[in-house]
C-alpha positions as CSV (number, residue, x, y, z in Angstrom):
1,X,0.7,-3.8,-5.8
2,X,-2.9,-3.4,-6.8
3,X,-4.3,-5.2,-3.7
4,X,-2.8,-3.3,-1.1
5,X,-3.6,0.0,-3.2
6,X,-7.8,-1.2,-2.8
7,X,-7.4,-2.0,0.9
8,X,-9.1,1.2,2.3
9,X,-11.8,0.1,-0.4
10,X,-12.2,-3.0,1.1
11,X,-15.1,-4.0,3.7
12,X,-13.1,-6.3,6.5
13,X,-16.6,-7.2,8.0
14,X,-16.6,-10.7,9.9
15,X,-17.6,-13.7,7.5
16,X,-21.2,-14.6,7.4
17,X,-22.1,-18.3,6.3
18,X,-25.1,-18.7,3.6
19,X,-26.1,-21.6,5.1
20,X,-25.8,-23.4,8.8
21,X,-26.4,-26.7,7.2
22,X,-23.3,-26.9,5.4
23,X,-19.8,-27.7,7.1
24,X,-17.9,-25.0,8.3
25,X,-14.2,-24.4,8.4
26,X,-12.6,-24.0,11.7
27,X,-12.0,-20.4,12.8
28,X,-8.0,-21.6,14.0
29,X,-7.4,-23.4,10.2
30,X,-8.1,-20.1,8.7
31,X,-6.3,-18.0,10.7
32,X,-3.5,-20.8,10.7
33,X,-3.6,-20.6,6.9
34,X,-3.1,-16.6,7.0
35,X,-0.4,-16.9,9.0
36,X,1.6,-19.4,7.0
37,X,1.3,-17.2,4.4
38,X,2.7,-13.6,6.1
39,X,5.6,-13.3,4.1
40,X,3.4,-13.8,0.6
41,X,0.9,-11.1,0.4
42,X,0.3,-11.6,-3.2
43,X,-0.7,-15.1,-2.3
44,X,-2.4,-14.8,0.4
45,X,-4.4,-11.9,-1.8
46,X,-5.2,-14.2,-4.4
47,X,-6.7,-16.7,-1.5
48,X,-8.9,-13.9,-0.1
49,X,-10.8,-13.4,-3.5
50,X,-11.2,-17.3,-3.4
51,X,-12.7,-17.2,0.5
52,X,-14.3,-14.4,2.8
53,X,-13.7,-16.1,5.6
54,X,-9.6,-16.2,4.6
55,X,-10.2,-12.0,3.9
56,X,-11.0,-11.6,7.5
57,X,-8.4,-13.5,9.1
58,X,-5.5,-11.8,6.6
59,X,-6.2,-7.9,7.1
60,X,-3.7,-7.9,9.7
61,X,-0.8,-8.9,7.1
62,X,-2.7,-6.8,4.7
63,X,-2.4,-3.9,5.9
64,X,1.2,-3.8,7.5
65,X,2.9,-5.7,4.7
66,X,4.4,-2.7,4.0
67,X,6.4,-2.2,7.2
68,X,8.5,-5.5,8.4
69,X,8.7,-4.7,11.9
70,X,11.9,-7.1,13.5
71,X,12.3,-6.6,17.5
72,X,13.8,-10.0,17.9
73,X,16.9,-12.4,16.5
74,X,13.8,-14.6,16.0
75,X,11.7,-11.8,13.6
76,X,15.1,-11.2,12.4
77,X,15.5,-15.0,11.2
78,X,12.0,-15.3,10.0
79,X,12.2,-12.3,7.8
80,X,15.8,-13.5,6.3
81,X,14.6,-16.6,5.3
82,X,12.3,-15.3,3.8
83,X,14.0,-12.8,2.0
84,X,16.6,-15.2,0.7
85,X,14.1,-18.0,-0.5
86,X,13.9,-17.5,-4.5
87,X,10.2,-18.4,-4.2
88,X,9.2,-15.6,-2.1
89,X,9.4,-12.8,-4.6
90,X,7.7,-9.8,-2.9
91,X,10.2,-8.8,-1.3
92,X,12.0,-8.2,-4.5
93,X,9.2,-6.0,-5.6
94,X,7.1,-4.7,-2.8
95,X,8.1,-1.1,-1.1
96,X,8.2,-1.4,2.1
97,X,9.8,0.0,5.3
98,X,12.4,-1.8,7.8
99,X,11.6,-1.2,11.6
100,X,14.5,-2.6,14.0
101,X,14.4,-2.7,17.5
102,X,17.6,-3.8,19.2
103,X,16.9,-5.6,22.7
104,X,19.4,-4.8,25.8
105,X,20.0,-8.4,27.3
106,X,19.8,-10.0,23.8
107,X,21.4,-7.4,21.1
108,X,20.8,-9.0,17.2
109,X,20.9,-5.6,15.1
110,X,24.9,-5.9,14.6
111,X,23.7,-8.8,12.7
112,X,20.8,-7.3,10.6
113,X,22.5,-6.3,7.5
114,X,24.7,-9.7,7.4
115,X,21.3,-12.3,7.7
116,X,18.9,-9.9,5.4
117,X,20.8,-8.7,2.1
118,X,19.8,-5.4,0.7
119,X,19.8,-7.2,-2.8
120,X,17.2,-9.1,-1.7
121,X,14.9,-6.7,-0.4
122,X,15.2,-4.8,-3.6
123,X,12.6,-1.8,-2.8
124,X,13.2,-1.0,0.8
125,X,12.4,2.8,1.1
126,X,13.0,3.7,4.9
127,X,14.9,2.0,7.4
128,X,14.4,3.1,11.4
129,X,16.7,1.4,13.8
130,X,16.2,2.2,17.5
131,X,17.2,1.2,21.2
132,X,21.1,0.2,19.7
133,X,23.5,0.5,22.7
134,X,27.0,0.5,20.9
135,X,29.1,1.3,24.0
136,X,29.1,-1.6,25.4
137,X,30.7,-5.5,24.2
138,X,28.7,-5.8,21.3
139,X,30.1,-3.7,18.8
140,X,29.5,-4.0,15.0
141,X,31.5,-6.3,13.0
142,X,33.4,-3.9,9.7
143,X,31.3,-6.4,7.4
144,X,28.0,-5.1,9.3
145,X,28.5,-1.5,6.9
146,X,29.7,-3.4,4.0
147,X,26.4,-5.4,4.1
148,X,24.5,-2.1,4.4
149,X,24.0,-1.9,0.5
150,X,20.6,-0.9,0.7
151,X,20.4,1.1,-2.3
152,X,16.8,2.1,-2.8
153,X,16.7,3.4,0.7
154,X,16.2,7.2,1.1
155,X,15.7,7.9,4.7
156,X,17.4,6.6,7.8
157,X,16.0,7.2,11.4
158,X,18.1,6.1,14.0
159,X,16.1,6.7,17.6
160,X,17.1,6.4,21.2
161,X,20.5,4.6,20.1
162,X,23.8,5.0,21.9
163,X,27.0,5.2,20.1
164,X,30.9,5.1,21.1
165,X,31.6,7.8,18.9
166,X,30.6,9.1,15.2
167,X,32.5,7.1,13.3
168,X,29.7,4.4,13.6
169,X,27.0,7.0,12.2
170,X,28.8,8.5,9.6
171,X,29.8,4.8,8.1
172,X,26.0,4.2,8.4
173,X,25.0,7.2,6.2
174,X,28.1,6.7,3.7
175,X,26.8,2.9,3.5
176,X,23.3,4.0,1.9
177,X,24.4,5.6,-1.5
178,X,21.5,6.9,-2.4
179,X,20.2,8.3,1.4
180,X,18.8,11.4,1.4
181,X,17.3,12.3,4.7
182,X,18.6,11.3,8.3
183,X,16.5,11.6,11.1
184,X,18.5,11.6,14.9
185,X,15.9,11.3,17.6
186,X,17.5,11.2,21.3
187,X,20.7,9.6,20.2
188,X,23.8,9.6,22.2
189,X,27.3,9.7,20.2
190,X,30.1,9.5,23.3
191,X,33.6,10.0,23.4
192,X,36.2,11.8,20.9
193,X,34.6,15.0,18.9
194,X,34.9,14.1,15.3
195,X,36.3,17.3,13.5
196,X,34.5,18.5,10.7
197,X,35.4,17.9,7.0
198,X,38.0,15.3,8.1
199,X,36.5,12.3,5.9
200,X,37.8,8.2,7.3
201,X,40.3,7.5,4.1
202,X,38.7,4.5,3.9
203,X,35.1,5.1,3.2
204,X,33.6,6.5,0.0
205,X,31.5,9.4,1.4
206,X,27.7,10.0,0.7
207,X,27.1,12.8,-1.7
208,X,23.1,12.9,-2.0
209,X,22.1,13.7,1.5
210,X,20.3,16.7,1.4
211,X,18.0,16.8,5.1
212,X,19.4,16.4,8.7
213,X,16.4,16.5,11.3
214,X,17.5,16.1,15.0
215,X,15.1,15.7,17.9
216,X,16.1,15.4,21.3
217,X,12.7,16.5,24.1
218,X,14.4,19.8,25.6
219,X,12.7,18.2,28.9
220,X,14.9,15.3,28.6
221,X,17.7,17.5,28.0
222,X,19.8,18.2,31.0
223,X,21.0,21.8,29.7
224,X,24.3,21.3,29.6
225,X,24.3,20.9,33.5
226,X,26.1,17.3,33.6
227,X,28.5,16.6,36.1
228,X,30.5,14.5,34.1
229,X,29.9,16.6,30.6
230,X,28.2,13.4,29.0
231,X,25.6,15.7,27.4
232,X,27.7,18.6,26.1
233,X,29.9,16.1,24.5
234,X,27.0,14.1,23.0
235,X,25.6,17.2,22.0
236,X,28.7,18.5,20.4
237,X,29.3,15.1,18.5
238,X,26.1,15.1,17.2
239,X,26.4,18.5,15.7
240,X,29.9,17.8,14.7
241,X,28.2,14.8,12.3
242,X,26.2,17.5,10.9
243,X,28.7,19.9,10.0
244,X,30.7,17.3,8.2
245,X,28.1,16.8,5.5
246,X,29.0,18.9,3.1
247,X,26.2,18.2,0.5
248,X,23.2,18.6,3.4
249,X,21.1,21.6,1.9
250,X,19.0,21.7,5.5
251,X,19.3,21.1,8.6
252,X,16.5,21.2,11.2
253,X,17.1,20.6,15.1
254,X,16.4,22.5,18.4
255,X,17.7,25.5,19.8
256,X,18.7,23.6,23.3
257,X,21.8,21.7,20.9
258,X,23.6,24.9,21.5
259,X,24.5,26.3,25.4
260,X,24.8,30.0,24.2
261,X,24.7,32.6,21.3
262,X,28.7,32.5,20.7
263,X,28.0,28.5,20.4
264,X,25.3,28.9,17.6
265,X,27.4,31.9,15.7
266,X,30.5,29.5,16.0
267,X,28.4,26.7,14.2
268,X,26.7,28.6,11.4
269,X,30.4,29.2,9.4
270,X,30.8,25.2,9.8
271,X,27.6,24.5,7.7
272,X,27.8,27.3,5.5
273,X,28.3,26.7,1.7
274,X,32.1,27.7,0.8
């Protein structure tokens, strides 16, 4: 939209009244009035030309309309609402990013997909979900990938989440039909190795994703030196995800994913084009 396009052009100073004879408008009603209008930028644009003093108290929504940032089931329910109100038609036609971050004693991101429907947050480009701990009760309903129609998404970043196994990743990136880069940062993916090329029979696979980027701090990496073996299996899951897309055309991650030579030479063949 054109106003958020003329934001840098904009001067945010404070408001200065013409005149102190003349009644002014209480600081809280105008930032009161900017908030009720968070989830209608165009609006609250359009009020801004009308008053300075209303310019001031909106740059915040201004200028991060174009990320919704959810880190509670309360954000989450805000944002739905909104999203699913005919009225509120921005969402429909502004591009904007989707930032998710799961809480340990109250997890709500199993429910994201289900309360705020990709068709009605029609130009959603990037979606970053982070701090998801899937090992534990709260498990994602099936419906939970079903509802993951977000079509015009193109890049999924999934950071510091922990996973029982891959199926849960791989029904994530077969979900976005039109995802094109995935982005693993410090994720752990426990449990049964997934073998390469072995697609679920039940899941239509994604054929556009073309980049894999995996970041994991080498001095959070325990070098393969668990007692248990936690990390090498993580490790070898997460590679294992990698290997099975077949249509990735690069793939970017540290050295420290493999434990020797033999272990990178054994992985090259399994991304190789046939």
């Amino acid at each position: 939209m054109t106003y958020l396009v003329l934001l840098e052009n904009i001067d945010f100073r404070p408001v200065i009244f013409s005149s102190d004879y003349l009644p002014r408008i209480p600081q809280e009603l105008v930032e009161h009035i900017a908030d009720f209008l968070w989830d209608d930028p165009a609006t609250l644009g359009r009020c801004c030309l009308v008053c300075r003093a209303l310019l001031w108290a909106s740059v915040y929504h201004l200028r991060n309309f174009d990320t919704l940032r959810i880190s509670s089931i309360t954000s989450l329910a805000l944002y739905a609402r909104a999203s699913n109100t005919k009225s509120t038609s921005p969402f429909s036609r502004l591009k904007c990013r989707i930032w998710i971050s799961d809480k340990l004693h109250e997890p709500f991101v199993h429910l994201f997909p289900m309360r705020m429907l990709g068709c009605n947050v029609q130009r959603a480009s990037e979606i970053t979900i982070s701090h998801v701990d899937w090992t534990t009760s709260t498990r994602p309903h099936s419906h939970f990938f079903d509802c993951l129609s977000y079509y015009t998404v193109t890049k999924l970043e999934l950071t510091r989440c922990r996973f029982d196994g891959a199926l849960d990743i791989r029904r994530m990136i077969n979900a976005l039909s039109n995802l094109r880069v995935l982005e693993l940062k410090k994720i752990t993916v426990r449990d049964i190795l997934v073998t390469p090329n072995a697609p679920h029979p039940m899941i239509k696979r994604n054929r556009r994703l073309k980049d894999i980027d995996l970041h994991f701090p080498p001095s959070e990496l325990d070098r393969w030196s668990s007692p248990d073996g936690t990390h090498r299996t993580s490790l070898h899951n997460t590679l294992a995800i990698c290997a099975s897309q077949s249509s990735v055309t690069r793939l970017s991650l540290d050295i420290d994913y493999f434990e020797s030579c033999a272990h990178l030479m054994q992985f090259i063949p399994l991304i190789s084009p046939n």
